[in-house]
N, C-alpha and C positions, 0 to 999 in steps of 0.2 A: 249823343247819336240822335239824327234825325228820321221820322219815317217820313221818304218823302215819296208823291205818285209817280207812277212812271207810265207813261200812254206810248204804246205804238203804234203805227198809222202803215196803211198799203201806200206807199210813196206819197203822200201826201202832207206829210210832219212840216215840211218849210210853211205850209198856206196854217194850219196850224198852230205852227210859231207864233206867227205873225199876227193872227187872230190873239191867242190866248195874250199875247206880250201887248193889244192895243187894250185889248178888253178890260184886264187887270195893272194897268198902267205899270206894264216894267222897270224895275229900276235897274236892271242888267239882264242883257239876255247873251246866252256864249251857245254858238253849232258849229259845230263840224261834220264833212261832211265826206262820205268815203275814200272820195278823190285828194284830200287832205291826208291821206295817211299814206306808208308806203303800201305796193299790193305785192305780193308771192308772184312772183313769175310765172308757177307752175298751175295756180289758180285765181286766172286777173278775171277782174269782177268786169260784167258786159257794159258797154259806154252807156248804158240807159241806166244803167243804178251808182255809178258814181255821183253823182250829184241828187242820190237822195241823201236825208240826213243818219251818218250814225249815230249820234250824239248829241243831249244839246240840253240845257236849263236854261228855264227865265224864272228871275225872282223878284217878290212885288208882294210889300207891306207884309216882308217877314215872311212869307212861304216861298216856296219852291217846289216847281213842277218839272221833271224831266219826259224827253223824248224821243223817239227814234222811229226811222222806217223799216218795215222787217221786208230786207231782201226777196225778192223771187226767189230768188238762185237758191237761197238758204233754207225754203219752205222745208225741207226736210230735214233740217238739224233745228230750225225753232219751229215751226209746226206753223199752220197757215194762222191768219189773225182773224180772230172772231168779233165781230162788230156787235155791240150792245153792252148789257149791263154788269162785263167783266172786270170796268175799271169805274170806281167812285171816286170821285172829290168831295171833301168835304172842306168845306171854309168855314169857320169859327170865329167871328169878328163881333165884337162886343158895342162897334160903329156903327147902327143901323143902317145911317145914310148911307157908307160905302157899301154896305152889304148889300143894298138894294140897287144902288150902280151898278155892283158887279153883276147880279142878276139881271136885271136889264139889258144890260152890254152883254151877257151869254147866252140870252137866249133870242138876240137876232138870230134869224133862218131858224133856229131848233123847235123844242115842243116844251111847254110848261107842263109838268107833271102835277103840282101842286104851287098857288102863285102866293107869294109870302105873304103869313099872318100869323097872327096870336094864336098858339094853341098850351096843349096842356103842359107841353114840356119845352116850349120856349116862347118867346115873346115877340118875336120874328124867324119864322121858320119857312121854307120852300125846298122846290123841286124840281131841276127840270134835267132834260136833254139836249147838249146842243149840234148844230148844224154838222157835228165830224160824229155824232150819235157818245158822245163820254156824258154819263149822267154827274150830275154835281147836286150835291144838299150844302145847304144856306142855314147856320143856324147862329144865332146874336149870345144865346146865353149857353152852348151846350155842357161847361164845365160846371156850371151853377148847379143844373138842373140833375148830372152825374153826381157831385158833389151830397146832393141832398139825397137822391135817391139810396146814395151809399150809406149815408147816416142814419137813415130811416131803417135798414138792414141790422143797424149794430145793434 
């Protein structure tokens, strides 16, 4: 079993996509998108949200991100979407170099919360927010540094 993130966006998941899958160099990205599926006759979805995304995963150097848009129409069976620091990403890459790509390339348009370095509990660490507001942590060693903490416990 895998835990993988799931972001939702107010119609905006294709620009999204598109970002997250150049940014972290995709190696498969799969959406579909309302209009894609069949609709209820009795409850057809307005022509403005068919072509947002229901569904969707891009996967890139072994992780996986899903996403979707949360309907207008549906605000009151999922509840409206709150923008900030409801959804993290964490990347765990023991490749500094790409770690630092991928920071780089995430935080066009967004805000550095913290810009990668040496600290006590890894050896490249960071923080930021980017342009769609999903915060993301960057960390090179964080199993290592678990790893040890836990043994220090026993």
């Amino acid at each position: 079993m895998s835990a993988i993130a799931y972001l939702n966006f107010a119609g905006f998941a294709e620009q999204a996509i598109e970002f997250y899958s150049e940014a972290l160099h995709a190696n498969e990205v799969k959406k579909a998108k309302f209009k894609d599926i069949p609709q209820d006759p009795n409850y057809p979805l307005p022509e403005n949200e068919l072509n947002m995304i229901m569904e969707s995963s891009i996967e890139f150097a072994g992780g996986k991100i899903m996403m979707s848009d949360i309907l207008p129409s549906m605000k009151r069976v999922t509840g409206g979407l709150v923008k900030g620091n409801n959804a993290l990403i964490s990347l765990v890459i023991d490749d500094k170099q790409k770690l630092e790509e991928y920071f780089n390339k995430l935080s066009v348009g967004g805000h550095v919360m913290m810009p990668l370095s040496n600290t006590p509990w890894s050896s490249c660490f960071g923080m930021l927010v980017d342009k769609f507001g999903v915060s993301w942590k960057f960390n090179s060693d964080a199993d290592k540094f678990l790893d040890q903490v836990i043994s220090n416990k026993q």
